[in-house]
VEXTOR-581324 format. One record per residue: residue number from 1; residue in one letter; x, z, y of N, C-alpha, C, O, CB in turn. Coordinates in Angstrom, 1 decimal. Glycine has a CB too. Layout:
<NUM, 'A', <X, Z, Y>, <X, Z, Y>, <X, Z, Y>, <X, Z, Y>, <X, Z, Y>>
...
This chain:
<1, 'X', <42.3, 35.2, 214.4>, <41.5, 36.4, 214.6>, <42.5, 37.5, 215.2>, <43.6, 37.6, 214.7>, <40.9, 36.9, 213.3>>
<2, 'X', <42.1, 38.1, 216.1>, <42.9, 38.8, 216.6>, <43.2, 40.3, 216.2>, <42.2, 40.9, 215.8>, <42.5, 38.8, 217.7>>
<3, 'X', <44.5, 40.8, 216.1>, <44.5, 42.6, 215.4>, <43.6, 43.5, 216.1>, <43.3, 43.7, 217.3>, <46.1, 43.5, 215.5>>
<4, 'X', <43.3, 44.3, 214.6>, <42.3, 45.1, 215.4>, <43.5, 46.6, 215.5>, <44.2, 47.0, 214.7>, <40.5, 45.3, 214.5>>
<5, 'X', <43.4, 47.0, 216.9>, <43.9, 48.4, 217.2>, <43.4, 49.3, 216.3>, <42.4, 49.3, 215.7>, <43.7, 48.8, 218.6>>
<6, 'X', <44.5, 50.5, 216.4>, <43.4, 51.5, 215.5>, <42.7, 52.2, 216.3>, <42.0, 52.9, 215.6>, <43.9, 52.5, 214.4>>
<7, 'X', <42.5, 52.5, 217.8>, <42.1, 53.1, 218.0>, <40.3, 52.7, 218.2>, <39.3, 53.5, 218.4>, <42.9, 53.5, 218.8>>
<8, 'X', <40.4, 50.8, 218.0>, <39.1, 50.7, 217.7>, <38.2, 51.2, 215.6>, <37.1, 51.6, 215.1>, <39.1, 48.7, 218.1>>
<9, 'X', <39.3, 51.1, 215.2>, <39.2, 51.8, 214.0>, <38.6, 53.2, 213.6>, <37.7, 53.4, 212.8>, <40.2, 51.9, 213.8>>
<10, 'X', <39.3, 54.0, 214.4>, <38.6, 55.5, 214.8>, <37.7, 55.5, 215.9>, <37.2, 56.6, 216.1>, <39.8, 56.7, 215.2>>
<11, 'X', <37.2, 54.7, 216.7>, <36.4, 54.8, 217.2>, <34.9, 54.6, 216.7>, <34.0, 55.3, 217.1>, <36.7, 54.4, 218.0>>
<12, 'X', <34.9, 53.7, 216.0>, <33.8, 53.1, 214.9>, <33.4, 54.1, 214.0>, <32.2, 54.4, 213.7>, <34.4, 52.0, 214.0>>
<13, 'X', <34.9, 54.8, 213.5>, <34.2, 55.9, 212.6>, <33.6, 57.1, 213.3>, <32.5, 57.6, 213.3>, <35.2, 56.5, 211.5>>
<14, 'X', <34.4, 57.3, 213.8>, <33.7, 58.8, 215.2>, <32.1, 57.8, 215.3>, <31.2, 58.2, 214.6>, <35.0, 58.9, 217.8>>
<15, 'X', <32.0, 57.1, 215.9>, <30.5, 56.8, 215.9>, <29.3, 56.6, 214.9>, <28.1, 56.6, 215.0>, <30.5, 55.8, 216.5>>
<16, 'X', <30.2, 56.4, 213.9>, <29.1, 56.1, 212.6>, <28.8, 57.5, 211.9>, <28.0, 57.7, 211.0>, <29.8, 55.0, 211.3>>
<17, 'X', <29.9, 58.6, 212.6>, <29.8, 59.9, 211.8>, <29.0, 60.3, 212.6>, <28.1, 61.1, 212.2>, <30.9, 60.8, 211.4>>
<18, 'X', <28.9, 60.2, 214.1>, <28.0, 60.6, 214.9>, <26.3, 60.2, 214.7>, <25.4, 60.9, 215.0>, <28.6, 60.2, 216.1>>
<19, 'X', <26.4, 58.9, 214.1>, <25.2, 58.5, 213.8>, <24.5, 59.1, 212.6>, <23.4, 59.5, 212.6>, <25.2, 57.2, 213.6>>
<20, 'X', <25.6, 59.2, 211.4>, <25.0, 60.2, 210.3>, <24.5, 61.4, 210.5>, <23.6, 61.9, 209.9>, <25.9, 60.5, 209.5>>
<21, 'X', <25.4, 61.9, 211.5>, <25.1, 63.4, 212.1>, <23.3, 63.7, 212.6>, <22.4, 64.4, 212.0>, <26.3, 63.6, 213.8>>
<22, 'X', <23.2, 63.0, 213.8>, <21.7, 62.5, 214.1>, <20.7, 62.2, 213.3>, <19.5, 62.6, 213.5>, <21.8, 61.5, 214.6>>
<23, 'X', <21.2, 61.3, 211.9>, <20.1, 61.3, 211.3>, <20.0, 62.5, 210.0>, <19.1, 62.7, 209.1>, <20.0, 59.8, 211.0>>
<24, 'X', <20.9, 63.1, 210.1>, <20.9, 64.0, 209.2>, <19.5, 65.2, 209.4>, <18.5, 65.5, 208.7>, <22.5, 64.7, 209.3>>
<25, 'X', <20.4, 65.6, 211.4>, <19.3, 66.5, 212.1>, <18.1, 65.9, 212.1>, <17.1, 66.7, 212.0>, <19.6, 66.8, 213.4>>
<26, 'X', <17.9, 64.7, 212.2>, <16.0, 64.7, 212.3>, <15.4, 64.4, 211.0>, <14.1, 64.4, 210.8>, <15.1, 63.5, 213.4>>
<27, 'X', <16.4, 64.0, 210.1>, <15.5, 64.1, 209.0>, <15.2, 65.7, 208.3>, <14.3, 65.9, 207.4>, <16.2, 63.2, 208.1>>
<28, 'X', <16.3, 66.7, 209.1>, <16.1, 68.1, 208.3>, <15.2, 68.5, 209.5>, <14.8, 69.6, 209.2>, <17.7, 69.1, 208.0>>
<29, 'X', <14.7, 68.2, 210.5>, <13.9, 68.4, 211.4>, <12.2, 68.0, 211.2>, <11.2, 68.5, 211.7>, <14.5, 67.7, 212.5>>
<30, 'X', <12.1, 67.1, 210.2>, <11.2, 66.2, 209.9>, <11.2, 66.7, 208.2>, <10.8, 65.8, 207.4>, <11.6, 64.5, 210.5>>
<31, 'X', <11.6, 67.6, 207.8>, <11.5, 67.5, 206.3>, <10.1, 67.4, 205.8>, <9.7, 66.5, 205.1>, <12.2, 68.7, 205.6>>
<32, 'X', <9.5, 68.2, 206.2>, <8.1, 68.3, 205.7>, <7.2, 67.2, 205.9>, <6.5, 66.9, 205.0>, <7.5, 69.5, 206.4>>
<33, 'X', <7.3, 66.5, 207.4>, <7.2, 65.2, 207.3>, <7.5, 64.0, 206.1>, <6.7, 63.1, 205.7>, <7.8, 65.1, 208.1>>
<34, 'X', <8.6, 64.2, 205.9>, <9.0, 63.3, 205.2>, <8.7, 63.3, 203.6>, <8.6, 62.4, 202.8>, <10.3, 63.3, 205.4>>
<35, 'X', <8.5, 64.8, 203.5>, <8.4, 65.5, 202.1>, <7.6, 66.4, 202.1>, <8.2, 67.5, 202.1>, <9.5, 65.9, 201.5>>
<36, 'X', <6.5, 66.5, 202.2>, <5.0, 67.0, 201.7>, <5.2, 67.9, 201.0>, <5.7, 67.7, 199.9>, <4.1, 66.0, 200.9>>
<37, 'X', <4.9, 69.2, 201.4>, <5.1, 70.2, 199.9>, <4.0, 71.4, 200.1>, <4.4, 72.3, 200.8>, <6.8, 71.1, 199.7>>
<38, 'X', <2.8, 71.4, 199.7>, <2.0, 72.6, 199.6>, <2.3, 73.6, 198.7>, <2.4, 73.2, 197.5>, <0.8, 72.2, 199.4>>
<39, 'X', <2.4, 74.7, 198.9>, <2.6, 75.7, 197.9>, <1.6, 76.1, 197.2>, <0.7, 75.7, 198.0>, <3.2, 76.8, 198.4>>
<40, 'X', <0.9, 76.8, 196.2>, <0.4, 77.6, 195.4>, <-0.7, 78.3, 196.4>, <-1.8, 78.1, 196.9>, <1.4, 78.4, 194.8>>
<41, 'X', <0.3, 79.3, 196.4>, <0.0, 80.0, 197.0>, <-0.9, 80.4, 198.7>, <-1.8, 81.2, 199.1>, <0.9, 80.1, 196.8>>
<42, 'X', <0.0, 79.0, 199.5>, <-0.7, 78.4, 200.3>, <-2.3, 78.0, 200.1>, <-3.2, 78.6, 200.7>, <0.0, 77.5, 200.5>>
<43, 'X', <-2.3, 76.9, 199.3>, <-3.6, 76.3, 198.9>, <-4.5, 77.8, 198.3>, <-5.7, 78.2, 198.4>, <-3.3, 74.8, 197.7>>
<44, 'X', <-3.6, 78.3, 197.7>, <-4.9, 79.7, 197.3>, <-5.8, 80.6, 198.6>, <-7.0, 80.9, 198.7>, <-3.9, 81.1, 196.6>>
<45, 'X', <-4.6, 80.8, 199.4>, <-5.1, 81.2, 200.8>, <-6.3, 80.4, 201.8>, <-7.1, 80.7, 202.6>, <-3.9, 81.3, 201.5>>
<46, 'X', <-6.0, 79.1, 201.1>, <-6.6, 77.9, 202.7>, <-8.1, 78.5, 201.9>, <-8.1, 78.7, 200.7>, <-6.1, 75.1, 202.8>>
<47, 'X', <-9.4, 78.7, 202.9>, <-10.8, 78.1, 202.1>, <-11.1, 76.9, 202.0>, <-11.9, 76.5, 201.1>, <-12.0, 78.5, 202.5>>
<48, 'X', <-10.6, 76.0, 202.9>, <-10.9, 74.5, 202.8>, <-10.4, 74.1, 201.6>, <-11.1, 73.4, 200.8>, <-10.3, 73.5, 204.0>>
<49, 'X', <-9.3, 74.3, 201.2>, <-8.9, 73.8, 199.4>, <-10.0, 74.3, 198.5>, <-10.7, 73.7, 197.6>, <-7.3, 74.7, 198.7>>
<50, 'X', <-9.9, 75.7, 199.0>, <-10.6, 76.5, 197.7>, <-12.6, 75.7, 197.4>, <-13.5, 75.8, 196.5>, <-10.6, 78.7, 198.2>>
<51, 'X', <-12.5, 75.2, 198.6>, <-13.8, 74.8, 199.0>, <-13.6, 73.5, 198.1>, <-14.2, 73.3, 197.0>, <-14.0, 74.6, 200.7>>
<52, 'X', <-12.6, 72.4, 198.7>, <-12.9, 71.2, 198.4>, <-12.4, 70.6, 197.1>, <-12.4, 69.5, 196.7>, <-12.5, 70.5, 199.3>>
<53, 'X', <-11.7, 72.0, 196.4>, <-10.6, 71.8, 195.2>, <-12.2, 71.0, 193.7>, <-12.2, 70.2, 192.8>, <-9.6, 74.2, 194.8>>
<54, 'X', <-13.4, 72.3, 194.3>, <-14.5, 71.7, 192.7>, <-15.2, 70.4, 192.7>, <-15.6, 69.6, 191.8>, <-15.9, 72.8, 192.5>>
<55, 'X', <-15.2, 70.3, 194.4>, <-15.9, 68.7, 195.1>, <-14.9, 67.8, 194.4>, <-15.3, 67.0, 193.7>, <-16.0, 68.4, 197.2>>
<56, 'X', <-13.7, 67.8, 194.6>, <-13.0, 66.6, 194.4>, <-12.4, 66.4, 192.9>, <-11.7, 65.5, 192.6>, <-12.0, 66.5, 195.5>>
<57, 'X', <-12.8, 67.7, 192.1>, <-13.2, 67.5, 190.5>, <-14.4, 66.8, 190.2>, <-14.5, 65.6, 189.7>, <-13.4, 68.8, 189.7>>
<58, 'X', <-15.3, 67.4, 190.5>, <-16.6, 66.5, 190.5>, <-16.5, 65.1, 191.0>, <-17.3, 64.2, 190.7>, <-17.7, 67.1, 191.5>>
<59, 'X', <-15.4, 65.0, 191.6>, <-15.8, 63.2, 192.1>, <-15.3, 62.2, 191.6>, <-15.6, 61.1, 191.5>, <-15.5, 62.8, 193.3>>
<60, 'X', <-13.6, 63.1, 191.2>, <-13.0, 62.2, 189.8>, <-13.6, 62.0, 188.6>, <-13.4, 61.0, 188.0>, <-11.8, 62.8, 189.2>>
<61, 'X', <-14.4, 63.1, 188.1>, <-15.3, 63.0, 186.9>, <-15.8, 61.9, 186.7>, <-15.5, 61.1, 185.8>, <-16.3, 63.6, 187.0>>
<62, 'X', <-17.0, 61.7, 188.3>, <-17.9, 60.5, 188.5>, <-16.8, 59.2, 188.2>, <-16.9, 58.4, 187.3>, <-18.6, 60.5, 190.2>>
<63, 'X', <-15.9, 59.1, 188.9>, <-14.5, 57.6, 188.5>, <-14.5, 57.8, 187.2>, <-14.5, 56.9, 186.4>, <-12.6, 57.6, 189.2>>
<64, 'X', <-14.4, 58.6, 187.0>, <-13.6, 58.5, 185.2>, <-14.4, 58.0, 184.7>, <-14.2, 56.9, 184.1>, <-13.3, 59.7, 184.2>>
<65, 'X', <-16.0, 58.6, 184.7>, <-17.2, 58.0, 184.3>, <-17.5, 56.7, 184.7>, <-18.4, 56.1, 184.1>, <-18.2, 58.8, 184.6>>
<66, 'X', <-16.9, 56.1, 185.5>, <-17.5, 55.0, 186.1>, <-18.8, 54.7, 186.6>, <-19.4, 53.7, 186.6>, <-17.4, 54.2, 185.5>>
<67, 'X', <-19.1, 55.8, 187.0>, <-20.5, 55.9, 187.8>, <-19.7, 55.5, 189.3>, <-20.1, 54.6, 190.0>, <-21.5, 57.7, 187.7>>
<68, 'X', <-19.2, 55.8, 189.4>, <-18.8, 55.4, 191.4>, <-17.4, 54.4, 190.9>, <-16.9, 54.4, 189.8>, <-18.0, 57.5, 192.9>>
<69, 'X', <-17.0, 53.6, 192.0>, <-16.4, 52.9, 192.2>, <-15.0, 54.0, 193.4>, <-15.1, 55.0, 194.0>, <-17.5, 51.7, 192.6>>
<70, 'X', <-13.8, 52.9, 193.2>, <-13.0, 53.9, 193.9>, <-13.4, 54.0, 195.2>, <-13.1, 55.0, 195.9>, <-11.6, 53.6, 193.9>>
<71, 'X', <-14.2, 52.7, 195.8>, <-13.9, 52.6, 197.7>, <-15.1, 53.7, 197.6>, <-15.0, 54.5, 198.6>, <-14.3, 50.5, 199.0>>
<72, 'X', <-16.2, 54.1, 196.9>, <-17.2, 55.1, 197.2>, <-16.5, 56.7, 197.0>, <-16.8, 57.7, 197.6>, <-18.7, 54.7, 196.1>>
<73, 'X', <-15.3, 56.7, 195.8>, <-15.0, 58.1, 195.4>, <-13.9, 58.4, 197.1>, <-13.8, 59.5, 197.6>, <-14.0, 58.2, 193.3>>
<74, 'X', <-13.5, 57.6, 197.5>, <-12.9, 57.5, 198.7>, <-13.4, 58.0, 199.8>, <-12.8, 58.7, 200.6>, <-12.8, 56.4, 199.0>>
<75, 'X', <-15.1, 57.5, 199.9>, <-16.1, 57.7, 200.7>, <-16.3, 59.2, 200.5>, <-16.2, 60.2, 201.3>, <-17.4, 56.7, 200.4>>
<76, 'X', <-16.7, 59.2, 198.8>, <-17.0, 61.2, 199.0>, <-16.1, 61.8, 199.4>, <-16.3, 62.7, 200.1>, <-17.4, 62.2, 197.8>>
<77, 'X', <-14.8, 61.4, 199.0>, <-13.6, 62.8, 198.9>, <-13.8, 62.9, 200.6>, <-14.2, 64.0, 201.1>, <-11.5, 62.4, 198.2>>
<78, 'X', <-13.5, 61.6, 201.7>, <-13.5, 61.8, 202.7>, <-14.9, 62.7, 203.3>, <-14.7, 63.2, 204.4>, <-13.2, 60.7, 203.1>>
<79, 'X', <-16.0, 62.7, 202.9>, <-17.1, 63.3, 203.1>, <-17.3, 64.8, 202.8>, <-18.1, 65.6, 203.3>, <-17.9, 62.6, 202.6>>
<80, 'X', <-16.3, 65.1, 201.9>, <-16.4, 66.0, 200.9>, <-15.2, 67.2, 202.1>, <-15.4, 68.3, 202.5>, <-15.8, 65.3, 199.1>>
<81, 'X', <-14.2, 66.5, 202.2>, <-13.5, 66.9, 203.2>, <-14.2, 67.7, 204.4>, <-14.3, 68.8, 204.9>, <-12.8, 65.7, 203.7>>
<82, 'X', <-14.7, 66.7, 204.6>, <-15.3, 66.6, 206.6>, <-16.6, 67.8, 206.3>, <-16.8, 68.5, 207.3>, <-16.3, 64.3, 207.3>>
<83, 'X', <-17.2, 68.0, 205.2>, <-18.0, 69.2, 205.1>, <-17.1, 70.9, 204.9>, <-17.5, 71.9, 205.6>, <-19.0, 68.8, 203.7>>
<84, 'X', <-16.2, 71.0, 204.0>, <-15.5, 71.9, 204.2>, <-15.0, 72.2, 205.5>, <-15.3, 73.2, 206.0>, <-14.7, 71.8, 203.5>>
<85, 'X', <-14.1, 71.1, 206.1>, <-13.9, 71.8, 207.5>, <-15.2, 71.8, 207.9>, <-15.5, 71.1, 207.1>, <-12.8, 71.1, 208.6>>
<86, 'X', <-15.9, 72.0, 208.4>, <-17.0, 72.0, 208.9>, <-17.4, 73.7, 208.6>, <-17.5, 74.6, 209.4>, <-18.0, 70.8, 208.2>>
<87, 'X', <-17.4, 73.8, 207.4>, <-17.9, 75.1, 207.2>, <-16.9, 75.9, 207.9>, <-17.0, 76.9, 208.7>, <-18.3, 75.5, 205.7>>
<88, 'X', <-15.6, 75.4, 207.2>, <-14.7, 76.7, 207.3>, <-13.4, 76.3, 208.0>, <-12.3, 76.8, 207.6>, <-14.4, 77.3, 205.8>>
<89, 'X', <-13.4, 75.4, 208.9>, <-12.5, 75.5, 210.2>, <-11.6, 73.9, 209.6>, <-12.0, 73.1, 208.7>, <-11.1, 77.4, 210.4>>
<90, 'X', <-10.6, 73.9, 210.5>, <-9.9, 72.7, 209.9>, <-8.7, 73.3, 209.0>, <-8.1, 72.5, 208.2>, <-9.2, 71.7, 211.1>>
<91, 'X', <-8.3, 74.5, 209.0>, <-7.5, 75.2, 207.2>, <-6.2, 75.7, 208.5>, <-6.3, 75.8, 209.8>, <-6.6, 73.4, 205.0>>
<92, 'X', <-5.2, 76.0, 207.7>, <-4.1, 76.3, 208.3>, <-3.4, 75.6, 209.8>, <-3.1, 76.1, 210.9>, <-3.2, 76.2, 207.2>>
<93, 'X', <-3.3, 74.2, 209.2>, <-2.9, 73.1, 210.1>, <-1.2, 73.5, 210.0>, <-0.8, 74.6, 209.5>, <-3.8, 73.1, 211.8>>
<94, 'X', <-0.6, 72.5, 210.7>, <0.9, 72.3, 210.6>, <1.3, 73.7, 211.1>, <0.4, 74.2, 211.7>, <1.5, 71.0, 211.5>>
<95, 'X', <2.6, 74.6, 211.0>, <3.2, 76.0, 211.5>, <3.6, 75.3, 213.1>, <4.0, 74.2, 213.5>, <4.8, 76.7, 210.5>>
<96, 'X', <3.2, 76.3, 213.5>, <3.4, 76.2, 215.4>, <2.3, 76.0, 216.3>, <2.3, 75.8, 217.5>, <4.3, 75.1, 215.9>>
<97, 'X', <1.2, 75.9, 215.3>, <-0.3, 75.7, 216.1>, <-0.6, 77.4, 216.0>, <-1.7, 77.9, 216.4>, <-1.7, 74.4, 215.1>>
């Protein structure tokens, strides 16, 4: 096996720190992506929450009760959804729209 130079040594690391670097930036670029965080406060403001926040008590109820099955409580929440925006826009949407 042949010696390795060091300057292949430090070059490897220069590149692996460069790679850390990169993924550092798009994962702090992508945080919200990656990590979901509604605030309070936010959801107090949206009407589509405030809208769909009592529908989708009502629909866990029905599961708990076992009157609906999950693929149907699935069916309402998504229905339950699609009527709120409806009334009252599609909510905030992502910052920069």
């Amino acid at each position: 096996m042949a010696k390795r130079r060091p300057d292949d040594i430090a070059a490897r690391v220069v590149a692996f720190g460069v790679f850390l670097a990169m993924a550092a930036g798009l994962a702090w670029i992508h945080r919200d992506d990656i990590f979901p965080q509604r605030s309070v406060a936010a959801a107090a403001d949206d009407p589509v929450a405030r809208c769909l926040a009592p529908r989708v008590e009502d629909i866990e109820a029905l599961r708990a009760d076992d009157v609906i099955d999950a693929a149907r409580a699935a069916l309402f929440t998504t229905r339950a959804e699609a009527l709120c925006q409806a009334q009252y826009g599609p909510g905030p949407g992502p910052p920069g729209n």
